[in-house]
C-alpha positions in Angstrom: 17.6 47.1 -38.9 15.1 46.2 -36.7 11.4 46.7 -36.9 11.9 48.8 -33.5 14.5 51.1 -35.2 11.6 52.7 -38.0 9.5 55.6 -36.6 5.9 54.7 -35.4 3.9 55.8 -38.9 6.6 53.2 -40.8 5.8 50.5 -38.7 2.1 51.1 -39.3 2.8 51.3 -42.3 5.4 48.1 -42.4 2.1 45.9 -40.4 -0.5 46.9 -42.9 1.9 45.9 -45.5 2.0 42.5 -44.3 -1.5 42.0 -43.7 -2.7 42.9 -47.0 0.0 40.4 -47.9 -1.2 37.7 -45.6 -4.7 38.9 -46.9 -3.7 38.3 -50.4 -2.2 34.7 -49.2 -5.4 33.9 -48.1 -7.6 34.6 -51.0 -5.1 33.0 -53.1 -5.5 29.6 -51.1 -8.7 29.9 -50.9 -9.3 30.8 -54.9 -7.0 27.5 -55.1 -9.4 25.5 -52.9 -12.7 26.9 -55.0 -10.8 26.0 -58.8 -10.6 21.9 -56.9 -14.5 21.9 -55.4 -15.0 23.4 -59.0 -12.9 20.4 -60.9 -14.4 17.9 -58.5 -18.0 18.8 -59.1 -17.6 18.9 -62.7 -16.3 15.3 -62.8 -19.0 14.2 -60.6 -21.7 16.1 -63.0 -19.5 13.7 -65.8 -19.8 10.3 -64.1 -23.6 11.3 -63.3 -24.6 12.0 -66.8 -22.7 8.5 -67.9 -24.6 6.7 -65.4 -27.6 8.3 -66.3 -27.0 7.8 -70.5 -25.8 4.3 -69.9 -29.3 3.8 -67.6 -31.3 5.1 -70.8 -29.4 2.7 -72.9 -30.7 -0.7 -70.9 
């Protein structure tokens, strides 16, 4: 069955289907991509606050 086959409301219906599912593809990745900038900044906060304790140590 092709896409061509279903009636014209279907295939609406079929492309709004698969762009909520690109959509949802998309804030996936990009939820991903946050959680990482959000893990990397942490262990930068980390390294700062050891440089700065280790500076207030000397």
């Amino acid at each position: 069955m092709h896409l061509s086959d279903l009636r014209a409301d279907d295939q609406r219906a079929f492309h709004i289907a698969q762009l909520e599912h690109e959509r949802a593809n998309a804030s996936a990745a990009t939820d991903r991509k946050a959680k990482l900038l959000h893990e990397e900044l942490a262990k930068f906060h980390m390294r700062a606050a050891g440089i700065k304790r280790e500076s207030s140590l000397v």
